[in-house]
Backbone of each chain as ProteinMPNN parsed JSONL, in Angstrom:
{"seq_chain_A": "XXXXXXXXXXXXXXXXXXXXXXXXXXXXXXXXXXXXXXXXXXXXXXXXXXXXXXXXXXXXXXXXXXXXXXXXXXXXXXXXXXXXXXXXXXX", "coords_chain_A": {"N_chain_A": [[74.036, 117.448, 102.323], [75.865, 119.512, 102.885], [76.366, 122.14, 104.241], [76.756, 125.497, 105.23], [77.896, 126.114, 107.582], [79.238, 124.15, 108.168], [82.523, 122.187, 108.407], [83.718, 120.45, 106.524], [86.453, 118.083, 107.258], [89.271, 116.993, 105.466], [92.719, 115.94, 103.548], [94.507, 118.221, 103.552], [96.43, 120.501, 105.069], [96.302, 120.83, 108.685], [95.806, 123.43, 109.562], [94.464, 124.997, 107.727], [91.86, 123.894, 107.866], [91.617, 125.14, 110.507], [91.487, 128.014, 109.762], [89.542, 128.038, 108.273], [87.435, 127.357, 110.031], [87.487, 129.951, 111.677], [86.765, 131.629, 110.375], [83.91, 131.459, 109.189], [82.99, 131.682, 112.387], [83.446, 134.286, 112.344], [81.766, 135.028, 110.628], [79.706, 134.914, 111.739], [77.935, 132.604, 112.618], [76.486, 131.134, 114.835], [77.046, 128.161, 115.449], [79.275, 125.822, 114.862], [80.255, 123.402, 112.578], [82.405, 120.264, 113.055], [83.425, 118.293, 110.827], [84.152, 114.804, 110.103], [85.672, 111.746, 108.331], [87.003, 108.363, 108.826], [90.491, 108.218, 108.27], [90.68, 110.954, 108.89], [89.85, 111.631, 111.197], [91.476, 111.734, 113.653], [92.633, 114.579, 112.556], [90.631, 116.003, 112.39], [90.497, 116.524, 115.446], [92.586, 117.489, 115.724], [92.375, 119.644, 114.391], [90.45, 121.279, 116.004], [91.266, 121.082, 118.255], [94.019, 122.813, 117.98], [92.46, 125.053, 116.886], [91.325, 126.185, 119.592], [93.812, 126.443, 121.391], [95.377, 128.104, 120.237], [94.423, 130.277, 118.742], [91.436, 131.005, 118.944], [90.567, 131.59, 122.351], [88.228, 131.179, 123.733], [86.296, 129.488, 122.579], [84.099, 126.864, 122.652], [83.836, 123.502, 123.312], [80.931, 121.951, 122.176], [79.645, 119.958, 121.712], [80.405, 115.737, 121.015], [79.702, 113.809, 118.446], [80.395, 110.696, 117.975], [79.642, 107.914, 115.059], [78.605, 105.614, 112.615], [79.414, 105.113, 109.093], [78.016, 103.723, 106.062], [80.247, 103.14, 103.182], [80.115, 103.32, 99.52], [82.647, 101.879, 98.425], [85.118, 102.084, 95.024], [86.304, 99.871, 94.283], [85.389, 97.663, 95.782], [82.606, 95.249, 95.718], [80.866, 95.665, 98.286], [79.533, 96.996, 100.582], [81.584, 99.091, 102.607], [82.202, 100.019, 105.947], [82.415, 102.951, 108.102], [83.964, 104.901, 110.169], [83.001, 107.654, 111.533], [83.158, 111.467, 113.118], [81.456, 113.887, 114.915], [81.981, 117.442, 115.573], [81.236, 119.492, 117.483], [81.3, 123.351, 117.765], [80.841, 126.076, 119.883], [81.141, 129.801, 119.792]], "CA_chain_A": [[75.16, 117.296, 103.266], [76.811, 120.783, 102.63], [75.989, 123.343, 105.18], [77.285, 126.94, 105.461], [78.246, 126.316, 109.016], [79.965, 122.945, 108.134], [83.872, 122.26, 107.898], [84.649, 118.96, 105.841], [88.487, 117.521, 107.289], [90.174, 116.242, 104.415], [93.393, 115.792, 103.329], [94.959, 119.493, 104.089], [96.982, 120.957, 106.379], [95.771, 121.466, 109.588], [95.647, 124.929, 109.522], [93.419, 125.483, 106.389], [90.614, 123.691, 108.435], [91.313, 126.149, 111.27], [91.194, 129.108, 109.503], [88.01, 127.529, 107.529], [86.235, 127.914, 111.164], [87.241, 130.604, 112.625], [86.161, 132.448, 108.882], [82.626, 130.872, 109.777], [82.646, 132.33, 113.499], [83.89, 135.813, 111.766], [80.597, 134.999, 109.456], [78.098, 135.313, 112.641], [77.686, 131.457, 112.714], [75.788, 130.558, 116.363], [77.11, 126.833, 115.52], [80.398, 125.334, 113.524], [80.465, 121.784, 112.921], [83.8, 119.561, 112.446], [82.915, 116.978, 110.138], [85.342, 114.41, 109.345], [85.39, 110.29, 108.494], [88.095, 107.378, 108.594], [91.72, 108.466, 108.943], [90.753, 111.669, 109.02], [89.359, 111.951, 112.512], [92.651, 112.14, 113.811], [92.964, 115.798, 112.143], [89.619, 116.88, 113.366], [90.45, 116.377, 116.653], [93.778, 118.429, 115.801], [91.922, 121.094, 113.799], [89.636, 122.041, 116.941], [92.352, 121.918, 119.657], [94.658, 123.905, 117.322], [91.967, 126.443, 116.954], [90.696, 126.492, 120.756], [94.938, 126.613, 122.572], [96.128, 128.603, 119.721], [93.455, 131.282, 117.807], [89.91, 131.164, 119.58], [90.619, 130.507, 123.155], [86.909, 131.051, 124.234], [85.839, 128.771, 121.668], [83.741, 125.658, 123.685], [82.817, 122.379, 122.186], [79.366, 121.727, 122.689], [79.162, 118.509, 121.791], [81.133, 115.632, 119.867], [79.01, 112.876, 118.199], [80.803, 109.414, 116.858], [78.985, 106.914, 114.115], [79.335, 104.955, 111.319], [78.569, 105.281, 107.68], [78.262, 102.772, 104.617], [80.345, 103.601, 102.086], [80.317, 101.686, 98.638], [83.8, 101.609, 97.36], [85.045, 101.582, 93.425], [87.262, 98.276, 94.002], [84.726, 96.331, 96.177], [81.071, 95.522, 95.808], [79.735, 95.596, 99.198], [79.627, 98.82, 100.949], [82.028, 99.136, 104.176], [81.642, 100.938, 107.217], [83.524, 103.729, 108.236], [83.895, 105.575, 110.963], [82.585, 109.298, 111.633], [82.99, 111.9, 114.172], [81.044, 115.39, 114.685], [82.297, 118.077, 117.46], [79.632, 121.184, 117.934], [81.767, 124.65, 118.673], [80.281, 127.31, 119.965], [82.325, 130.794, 119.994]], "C_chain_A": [[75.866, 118.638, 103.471], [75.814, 121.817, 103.083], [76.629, 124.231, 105.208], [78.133, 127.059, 106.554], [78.872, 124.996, 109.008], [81.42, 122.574, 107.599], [84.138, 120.595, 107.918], [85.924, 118.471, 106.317], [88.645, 116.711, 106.167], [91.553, 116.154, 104.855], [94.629, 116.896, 103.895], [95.425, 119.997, 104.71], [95.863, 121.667, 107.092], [95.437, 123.061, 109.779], [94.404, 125.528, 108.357], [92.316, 125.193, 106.939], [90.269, 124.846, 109.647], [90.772, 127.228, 111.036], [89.616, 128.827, 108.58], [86.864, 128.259, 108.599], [85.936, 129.091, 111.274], [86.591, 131.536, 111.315], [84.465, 132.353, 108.814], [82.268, 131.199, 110.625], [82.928, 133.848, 113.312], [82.229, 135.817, 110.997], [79.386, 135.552, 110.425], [77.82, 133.867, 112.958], [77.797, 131.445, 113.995], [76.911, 128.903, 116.278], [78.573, 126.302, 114.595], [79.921, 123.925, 113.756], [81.47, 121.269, 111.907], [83.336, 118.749, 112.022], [84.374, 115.922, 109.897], [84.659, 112.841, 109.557], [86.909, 109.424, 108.589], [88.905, 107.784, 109.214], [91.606, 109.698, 109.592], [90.289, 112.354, 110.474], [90.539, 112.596, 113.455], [92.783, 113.934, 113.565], [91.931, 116.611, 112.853], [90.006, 117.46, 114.251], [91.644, 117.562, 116.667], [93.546, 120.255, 115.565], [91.516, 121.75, 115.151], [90.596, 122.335, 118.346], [93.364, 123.237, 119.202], [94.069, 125.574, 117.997], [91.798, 126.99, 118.57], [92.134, 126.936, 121.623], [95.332, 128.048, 121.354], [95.343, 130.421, 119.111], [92.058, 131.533, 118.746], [90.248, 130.441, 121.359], [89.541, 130.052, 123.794], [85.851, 130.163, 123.564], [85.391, 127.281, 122.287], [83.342, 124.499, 122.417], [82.18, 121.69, 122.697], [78.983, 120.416, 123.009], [79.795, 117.551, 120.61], [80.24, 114.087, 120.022], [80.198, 112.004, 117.628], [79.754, 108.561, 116.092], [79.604, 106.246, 113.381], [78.545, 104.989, 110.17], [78.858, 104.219, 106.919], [78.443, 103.588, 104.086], [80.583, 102.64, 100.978], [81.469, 102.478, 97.813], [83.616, 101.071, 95.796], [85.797, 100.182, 93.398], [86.135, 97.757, 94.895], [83.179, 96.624, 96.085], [80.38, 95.993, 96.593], [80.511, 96.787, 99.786], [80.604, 98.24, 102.344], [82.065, 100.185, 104.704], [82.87, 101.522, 106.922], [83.431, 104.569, 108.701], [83.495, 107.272, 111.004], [82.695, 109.753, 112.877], [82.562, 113.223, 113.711], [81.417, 116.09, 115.749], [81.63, 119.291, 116.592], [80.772, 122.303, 118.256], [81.002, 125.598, 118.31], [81.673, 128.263, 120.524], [81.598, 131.233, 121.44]], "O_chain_A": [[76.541, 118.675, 104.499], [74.795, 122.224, 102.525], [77.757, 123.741, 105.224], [79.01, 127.922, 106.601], [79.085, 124.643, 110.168], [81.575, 122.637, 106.379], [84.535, 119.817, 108.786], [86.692, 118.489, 105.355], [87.999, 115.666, 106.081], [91.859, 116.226, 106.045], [95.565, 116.475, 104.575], [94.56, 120.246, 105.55], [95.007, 122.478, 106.737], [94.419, 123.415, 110.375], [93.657, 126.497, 108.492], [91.446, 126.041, 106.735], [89.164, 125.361, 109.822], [89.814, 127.652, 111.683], [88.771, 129.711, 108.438], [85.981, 129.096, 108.417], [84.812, 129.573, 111.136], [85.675, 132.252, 111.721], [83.855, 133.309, 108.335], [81.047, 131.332, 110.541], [82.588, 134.603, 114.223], [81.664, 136.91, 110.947], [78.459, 136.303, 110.122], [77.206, 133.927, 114.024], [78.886, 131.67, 114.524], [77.543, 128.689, 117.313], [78.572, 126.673, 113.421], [79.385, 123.428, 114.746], [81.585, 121.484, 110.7], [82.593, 118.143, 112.793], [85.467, 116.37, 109.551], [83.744, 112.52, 110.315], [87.927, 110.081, 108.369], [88.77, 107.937, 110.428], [92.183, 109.855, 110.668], [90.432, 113.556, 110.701], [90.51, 113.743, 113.899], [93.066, 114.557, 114.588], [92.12, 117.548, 113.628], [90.037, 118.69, 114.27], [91.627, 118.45, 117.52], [93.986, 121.317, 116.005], [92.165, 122.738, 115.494], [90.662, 123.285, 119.126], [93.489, 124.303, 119.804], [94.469, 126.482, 118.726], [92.118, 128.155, 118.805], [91.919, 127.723, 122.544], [95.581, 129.099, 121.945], [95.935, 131.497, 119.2], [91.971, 132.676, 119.195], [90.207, 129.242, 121.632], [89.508, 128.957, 124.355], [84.686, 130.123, 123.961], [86.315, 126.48, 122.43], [82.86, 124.548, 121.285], [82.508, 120.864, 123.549], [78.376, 119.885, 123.939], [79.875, 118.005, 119.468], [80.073, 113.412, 121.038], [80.966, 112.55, 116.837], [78.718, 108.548, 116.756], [80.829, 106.138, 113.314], [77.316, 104.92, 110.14], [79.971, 103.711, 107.055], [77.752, 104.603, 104.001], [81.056, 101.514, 101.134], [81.357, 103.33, 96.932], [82.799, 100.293, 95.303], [85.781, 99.497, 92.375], [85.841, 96.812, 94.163], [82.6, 97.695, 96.267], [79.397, 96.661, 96.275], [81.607, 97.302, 99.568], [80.374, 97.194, 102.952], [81.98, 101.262, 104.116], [83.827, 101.226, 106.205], [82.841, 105.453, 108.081], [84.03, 107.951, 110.127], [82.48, 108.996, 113.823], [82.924, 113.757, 112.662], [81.283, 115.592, 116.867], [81.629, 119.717, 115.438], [81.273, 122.013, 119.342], [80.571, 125.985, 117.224], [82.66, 127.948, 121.189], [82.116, 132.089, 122.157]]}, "seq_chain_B": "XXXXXXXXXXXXXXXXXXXXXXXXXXXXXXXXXXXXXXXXXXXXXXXXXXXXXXXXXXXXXXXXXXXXXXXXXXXXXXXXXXXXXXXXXXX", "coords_chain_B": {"N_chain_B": [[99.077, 106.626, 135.619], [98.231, 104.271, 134.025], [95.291, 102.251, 133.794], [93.095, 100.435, 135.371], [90.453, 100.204, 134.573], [90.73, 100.953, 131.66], [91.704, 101.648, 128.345], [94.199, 101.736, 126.219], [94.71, 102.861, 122.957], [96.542, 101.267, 120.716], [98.83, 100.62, 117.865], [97.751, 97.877, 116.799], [95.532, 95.619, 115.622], [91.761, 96.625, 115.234], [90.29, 94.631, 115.911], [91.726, 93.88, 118.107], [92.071, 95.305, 120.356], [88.425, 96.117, 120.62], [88.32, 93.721, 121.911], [89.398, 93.495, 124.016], [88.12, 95.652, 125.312], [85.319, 94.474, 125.744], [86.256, 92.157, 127.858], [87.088, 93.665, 129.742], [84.665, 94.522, 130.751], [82.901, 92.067, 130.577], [84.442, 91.339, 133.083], [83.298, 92.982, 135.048], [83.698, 95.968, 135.242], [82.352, 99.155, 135.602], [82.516, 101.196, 134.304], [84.023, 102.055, 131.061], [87.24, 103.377, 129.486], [88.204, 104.366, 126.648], [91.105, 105.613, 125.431], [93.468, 107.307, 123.282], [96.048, 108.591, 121.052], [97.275, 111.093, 118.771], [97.792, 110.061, 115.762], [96.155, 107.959, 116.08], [93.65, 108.154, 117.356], [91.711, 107.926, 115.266], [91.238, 105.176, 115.265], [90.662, 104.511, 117.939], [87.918, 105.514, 117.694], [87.086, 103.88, 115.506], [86.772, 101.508, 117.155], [85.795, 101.528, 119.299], [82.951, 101.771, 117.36], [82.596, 99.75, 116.317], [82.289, 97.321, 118.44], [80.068, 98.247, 119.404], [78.456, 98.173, 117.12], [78.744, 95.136, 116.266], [79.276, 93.711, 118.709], [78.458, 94.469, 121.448], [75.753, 95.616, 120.98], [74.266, 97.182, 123.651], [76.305, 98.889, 124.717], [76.961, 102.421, 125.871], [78.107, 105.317, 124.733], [79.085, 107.236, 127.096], [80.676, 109.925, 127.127], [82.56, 111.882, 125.66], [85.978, 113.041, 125.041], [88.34, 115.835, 124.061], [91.156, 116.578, 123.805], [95.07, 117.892, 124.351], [98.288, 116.838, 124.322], [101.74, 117.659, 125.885], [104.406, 116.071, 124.497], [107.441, 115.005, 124.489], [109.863, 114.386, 122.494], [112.353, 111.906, 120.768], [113.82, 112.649, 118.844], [113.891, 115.496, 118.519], [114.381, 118.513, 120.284], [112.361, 120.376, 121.577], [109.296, 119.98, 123.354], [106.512, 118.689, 121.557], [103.266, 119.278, 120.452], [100.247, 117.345, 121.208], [97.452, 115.657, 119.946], [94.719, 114.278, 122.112], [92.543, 111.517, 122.951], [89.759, 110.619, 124.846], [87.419, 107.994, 125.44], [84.031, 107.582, 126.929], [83.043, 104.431, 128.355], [79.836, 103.094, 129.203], [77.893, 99.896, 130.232]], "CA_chain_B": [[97.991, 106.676, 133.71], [97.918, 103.008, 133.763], [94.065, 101.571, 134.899], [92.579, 98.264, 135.209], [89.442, 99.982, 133.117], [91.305, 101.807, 130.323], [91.964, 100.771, 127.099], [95.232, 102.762, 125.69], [94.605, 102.271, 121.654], [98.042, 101.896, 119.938], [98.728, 100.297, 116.244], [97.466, 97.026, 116.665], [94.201, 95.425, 114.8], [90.936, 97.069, 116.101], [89.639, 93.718, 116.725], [92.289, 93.296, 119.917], [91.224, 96.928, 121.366], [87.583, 95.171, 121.053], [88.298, 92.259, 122.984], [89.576, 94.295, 125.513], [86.839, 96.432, 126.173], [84.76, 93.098, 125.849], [86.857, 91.447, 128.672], [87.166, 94.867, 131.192], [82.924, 94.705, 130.714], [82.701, 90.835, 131.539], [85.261, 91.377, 134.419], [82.454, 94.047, 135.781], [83.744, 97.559, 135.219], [80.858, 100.029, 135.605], [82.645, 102.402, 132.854], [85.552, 101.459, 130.135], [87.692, 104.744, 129.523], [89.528, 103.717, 125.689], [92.069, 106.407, 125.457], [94.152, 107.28, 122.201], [96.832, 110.223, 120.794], [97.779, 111.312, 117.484], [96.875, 108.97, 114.247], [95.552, 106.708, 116.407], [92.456, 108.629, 117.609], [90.429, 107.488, 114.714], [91.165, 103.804, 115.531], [89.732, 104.487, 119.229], [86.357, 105.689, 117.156], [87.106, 102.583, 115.168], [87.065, 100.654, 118.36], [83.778, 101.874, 119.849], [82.025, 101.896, 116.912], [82.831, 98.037, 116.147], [81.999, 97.162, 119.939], [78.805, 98.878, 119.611], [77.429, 97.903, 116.267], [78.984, 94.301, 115.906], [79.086, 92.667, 120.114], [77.937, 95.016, 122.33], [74.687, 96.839, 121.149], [73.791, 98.053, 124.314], [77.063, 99.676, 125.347], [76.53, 103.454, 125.322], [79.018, 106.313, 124.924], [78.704, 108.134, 127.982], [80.837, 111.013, 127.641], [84.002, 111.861, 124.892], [86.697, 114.217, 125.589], [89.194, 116.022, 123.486], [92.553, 117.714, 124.542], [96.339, 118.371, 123.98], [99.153, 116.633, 125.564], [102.893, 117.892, 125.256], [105.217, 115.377, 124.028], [108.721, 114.772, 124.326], [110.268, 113.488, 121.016], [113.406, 112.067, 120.944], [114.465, 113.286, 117.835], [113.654, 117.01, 118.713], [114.742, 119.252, 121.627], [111.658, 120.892, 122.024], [108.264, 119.151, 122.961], [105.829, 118.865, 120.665], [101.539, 118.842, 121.22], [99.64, 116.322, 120.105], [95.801, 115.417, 120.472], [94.019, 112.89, 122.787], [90.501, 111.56, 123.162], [88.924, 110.18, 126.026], [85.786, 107.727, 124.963], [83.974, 106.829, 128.423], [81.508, 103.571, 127.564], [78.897, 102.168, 129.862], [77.265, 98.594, 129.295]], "C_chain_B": [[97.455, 105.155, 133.706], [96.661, 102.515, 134.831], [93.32, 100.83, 134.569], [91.53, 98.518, 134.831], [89.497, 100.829, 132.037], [91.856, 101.195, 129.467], [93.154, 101.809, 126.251], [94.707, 102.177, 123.952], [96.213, 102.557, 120.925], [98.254, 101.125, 118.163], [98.464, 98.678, 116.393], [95.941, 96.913, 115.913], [92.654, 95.976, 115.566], [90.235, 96.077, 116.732], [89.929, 93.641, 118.637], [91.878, 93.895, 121.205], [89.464, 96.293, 121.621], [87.546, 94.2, 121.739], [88.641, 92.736, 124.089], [88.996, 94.715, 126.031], [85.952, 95.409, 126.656], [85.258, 92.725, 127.525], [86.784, 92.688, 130.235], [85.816, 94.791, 131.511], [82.596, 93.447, 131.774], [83.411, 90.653, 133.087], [84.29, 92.401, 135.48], [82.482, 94.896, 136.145], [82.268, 98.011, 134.61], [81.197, 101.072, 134.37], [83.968, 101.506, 132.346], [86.249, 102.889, 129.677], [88.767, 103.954, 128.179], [90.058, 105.591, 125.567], [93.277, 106.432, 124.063], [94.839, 108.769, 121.909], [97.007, 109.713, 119.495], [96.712, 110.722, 116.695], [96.075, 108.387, 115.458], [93.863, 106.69, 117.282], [91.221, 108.025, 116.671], [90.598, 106.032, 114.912], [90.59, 103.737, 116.589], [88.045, 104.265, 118.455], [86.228, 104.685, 116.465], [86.53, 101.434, 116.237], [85.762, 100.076, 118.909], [82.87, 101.849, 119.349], [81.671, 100.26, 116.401], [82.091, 97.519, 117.189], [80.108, 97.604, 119.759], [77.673, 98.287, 118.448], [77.525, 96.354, 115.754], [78.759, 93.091, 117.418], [78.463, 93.099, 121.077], [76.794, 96.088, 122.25], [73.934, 97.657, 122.311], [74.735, 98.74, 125.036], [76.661, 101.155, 124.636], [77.457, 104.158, 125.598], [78.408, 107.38, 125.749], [78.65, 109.845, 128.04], [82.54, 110.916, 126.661], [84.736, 113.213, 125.088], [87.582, 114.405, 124.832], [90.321, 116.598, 124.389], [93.689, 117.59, 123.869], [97.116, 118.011, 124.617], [100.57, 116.989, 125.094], [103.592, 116.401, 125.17], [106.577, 115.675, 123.794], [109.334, 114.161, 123.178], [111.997, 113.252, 121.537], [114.549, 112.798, 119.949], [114.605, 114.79, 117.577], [114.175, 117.84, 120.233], [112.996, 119.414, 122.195], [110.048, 119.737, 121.876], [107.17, 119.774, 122.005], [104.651, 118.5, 121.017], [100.97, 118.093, 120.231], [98.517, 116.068, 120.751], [95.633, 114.075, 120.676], [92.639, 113.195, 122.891], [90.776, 111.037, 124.14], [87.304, 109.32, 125.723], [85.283, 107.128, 126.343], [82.598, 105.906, 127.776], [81.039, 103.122, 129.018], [78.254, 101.453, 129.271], [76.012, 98.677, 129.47]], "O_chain_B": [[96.291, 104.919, 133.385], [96.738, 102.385, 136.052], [92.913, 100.607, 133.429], [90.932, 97.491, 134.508], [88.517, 101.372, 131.527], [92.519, 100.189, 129.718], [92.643, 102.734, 125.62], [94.341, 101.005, 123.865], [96.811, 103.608, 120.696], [97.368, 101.464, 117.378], [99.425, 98.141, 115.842], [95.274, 97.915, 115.659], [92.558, 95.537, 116.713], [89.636, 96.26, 117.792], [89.264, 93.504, 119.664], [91.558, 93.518, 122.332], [89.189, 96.0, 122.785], [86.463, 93.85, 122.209], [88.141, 92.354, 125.147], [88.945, 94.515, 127.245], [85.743, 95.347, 127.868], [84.481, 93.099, 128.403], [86.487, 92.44, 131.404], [85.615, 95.007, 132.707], [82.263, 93.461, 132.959], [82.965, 89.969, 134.007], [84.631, 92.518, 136.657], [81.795, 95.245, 137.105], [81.487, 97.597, 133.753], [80.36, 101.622, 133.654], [84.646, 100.658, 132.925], [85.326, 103.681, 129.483], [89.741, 103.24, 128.417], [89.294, 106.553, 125.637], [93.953, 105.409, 123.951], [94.4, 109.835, 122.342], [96.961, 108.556, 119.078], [95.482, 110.742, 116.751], [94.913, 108.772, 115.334], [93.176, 105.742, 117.661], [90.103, 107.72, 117.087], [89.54, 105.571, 114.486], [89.754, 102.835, 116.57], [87.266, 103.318, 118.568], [85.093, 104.229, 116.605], [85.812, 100.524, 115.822], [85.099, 99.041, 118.98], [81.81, 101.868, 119.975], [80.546, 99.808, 116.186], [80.978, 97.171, 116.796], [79.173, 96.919, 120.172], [76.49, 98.02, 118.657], [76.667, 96.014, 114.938], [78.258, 91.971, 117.317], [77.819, 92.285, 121.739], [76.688, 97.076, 122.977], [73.162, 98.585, 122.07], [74.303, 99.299, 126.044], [76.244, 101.31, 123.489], [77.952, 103.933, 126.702], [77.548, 108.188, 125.399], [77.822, 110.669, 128.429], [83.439, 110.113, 126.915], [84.16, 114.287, 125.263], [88.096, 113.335, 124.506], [90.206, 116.986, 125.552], [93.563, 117.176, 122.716], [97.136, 118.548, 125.724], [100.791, 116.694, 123.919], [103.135, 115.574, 125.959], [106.899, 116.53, 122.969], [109.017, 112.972, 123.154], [112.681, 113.954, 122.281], [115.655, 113.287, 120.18], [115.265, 115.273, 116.657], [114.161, 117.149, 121.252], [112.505, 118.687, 123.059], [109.709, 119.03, 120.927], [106.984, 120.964, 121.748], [104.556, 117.548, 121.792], [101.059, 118.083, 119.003], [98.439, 116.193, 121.973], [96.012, 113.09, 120.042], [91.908, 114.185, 122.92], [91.95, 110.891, 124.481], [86.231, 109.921, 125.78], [85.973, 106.275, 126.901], [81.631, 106.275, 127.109], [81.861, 102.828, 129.885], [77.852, 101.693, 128.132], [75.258, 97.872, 128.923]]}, "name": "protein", "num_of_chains": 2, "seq": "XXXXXXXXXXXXXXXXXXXXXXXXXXXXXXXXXXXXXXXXXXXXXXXXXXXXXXXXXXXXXXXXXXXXXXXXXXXXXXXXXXXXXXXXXXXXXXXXXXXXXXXXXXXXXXXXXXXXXXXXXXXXXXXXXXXXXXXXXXXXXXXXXXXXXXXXXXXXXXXXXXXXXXXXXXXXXXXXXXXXXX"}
């Protein structure tokens, strides 16, 4: 799962994911990709506009995938879904 | 803003946002446009991904859109930006 060119959204202020990228498009990286699941989509979506009005304005996004993943929780047996989104920027 | 095939997503259960799209489909919109800001972005992807993998397996995400809209608060002078999606579905 853990790519070079891949930025996890967690928990974090918005900003820490920004500067995550653009540290990645400073790297030479052709490709970033926003990863995030659940609540956290929300932030994604914040991280990449952030970066694109505020820091990178030439910064395009290529392409933004949604899904869903099984995950198996420690309090319940059966695995539940849970939302995913991916957005593609290219510098 | 308000259109007879848009789905605004706001804090209600994701089922209801499903029944909606459901109902704009059977009524015989050619596209469904669900629409969401802030937190409530990952409940849209909630929305679509329910719809898709639970009643409607052959609806397909056409076309998703990010952006930035200013916001007026009342508790603040100055507006404040906040992120919207755009999910466009065909059945």
């Amino acid at each position: 799962m853990e790519r070079s060119n891949t930025v996890f959204i967690g928990r974090k202020p918005v900003l820490n994911y920004v500067l995550a990228c653009m540290t990645l498009f400073k790297s030479g990286q052709e490709n970033v990709f926003v990863k995030a699941r659940g609540q956290s989509i929300s932030r994604a979506v914040d991280v990449v506009e952030v970066l694109k009005n505020r820091f990178m304005p030439d910064v395009e996004v290529a392409e933004i995938k949604i899904g869903t993943e099984q995950v198996q929780s420690e309090e319940r047996n059966t695995p539940s879904n849970v939302s995913t989104i991916e957005i593609v920027l290219k510098p």
